[in-house]
C-alpha positions as CSV (number, residue, x, y, z in Angstrom):
1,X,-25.2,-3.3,-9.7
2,X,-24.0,-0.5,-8.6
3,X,-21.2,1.9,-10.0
4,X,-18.2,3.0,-7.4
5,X,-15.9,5.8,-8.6
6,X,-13.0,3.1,-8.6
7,X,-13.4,0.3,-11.9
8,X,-12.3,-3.1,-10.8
9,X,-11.0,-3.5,-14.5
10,X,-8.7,0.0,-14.4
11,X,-6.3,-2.5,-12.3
12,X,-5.5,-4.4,-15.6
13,X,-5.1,-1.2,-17.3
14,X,-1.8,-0.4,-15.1
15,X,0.2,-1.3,-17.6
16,X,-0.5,1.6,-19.9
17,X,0.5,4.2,-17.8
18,X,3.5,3.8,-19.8
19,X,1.9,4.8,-23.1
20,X,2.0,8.4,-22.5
21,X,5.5,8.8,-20.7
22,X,7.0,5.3,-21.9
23,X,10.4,5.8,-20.5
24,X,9.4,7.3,-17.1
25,X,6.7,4.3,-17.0
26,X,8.9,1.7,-17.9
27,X,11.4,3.0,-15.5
28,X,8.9,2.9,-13.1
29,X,8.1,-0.9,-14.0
30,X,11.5,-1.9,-14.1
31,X,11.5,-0.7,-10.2
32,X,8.6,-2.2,-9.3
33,X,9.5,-5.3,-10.4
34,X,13.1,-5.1,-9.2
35,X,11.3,-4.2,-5.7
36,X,9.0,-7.4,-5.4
37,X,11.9,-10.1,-6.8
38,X,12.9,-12.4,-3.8
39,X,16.0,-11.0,-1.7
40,X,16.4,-10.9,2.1
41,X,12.5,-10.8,1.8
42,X,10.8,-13.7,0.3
43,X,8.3,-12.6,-2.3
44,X,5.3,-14.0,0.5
45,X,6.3,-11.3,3.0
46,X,6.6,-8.8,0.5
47,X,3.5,-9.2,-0.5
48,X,2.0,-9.3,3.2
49,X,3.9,-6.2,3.3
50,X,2.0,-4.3,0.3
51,X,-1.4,-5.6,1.2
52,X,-1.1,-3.7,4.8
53,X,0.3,-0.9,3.0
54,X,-2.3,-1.2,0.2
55,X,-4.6,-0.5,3.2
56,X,-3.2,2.3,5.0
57,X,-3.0,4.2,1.7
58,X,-5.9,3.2,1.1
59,X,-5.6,1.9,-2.5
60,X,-8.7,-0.5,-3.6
61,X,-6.9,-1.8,-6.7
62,X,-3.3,-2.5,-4.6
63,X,-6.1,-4.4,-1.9
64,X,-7.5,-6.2,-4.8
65,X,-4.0,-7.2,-6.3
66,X,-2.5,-8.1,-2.9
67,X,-5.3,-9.9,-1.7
68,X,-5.4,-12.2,-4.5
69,X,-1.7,-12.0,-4.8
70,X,-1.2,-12.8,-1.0
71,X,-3.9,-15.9,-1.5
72,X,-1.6,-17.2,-4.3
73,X,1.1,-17.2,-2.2
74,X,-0.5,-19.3,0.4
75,X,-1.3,-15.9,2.7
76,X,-3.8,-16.5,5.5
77,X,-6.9,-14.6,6.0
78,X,-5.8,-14.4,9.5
79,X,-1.9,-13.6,8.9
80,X,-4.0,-10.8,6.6
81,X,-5.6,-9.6,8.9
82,X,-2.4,-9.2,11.9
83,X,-0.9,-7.4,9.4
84,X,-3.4,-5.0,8.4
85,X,-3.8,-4.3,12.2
86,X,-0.2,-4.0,12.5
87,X,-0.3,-1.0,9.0
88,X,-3.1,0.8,11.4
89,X,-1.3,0.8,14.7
90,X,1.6,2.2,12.5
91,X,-0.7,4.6,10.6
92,X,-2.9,5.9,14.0
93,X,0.3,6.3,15.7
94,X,2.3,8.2,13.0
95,X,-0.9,10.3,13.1
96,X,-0.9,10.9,17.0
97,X,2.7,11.7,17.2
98,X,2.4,14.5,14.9
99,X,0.1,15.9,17.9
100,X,3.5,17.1,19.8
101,X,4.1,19.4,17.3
102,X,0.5,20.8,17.8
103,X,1.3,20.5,21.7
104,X,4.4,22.3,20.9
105,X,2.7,25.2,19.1
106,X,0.0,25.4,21.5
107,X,2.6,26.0,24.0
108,X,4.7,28.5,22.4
109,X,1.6,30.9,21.2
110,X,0.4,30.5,25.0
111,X,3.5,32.1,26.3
């Protein structure tokens, strides 16, 4: 088998990121768990929410928790996938439209 830089078994080590900083971390944790409690978002679209964020920031342990999390939740593979095309049509456009400020600068050196 084969070693990647990113350890599948760091994810259940999340937790500790507390031990050096414990009341930043647990601030942190109270937050993220605030965040992901049902409110005008039910906990299932949440969590189709962070898996196609997961993606665009490109996070391998938030794929692997959301993936698993989104199957728990009754998630489709193919409702995954819509919204991981919808996090990339978001992400490729953000990136494009940041090329009018290049076009912008372009312009104002040529003149």
């Amino acid at each position: 088998m084969s070693k990647t830089y990113y350890d599948p078994a760091d994810l259940r080590k999340f937790g500790k990121i507390s031990e050096w900083n414990p009341e930043l971390g647990d601030k942190f944790f109270d937050y993220y768990g605030k965040v992901f409690e049902e409110g005008a978002l039910t906990a299932r679209e949440k969590s189709l929410i962070a898996l196609a964020v997961a993606h665009t920031e490109q996070c391998p342990y938030c794929i692997d928790a959301y993936t698993k999390d989104g199957l728990q939740r009754g998630i489709t593979k193919e409702e995954m996938m819509e919204a991981l095309h919808v996090g990339a049509a978001i992400k490729s456009g953000a990136t494009l439209v940041h090329g009018v400020q290049m076009m912008n600068k372009v312009n104002k050196l040529e003149m």
